[in-house]
N, C-alpha and C positions, 0 to 999 in steps of 0.2 A: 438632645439627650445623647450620650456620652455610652457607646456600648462597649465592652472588653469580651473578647472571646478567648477561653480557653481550652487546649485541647490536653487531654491526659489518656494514658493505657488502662486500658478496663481489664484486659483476658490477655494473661501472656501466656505460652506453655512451649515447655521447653527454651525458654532465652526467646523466644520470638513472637510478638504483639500480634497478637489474632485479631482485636479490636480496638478500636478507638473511641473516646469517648468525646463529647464535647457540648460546653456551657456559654452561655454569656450572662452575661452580667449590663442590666441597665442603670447608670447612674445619669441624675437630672443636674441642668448644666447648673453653674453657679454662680451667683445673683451679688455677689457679694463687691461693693464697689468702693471699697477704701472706708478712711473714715475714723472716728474713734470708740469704742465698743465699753459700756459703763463694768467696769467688775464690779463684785460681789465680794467688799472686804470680808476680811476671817476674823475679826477681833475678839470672838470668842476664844477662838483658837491660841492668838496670839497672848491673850489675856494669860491661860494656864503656864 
């Protein structure tokens, strides 16, 4: 699993950060190994 952390200013006052906030974010790794992938023609689409 793949985490990103973010830090951002919550409370400034007067020009100066009083607080700090801060997130992550979990992203799951990816699976994904080459290959060829079938699309989904539009011939509806293309018809008009």
């Amino acid at each position: 699993m793949q985490t990103q952390t973010i830090q951002f200013a919550v409370v400034t006052k007067n020009g100066v950060v009083q607080q700090i906030g801060k997130s992550t974010i979990s992203q799951p790794k990816t699976n994904f190994k080459g290959g060829s992938i079938k699309w989904y023609e539009d011939k509806k689409k293309a018809d008009k």
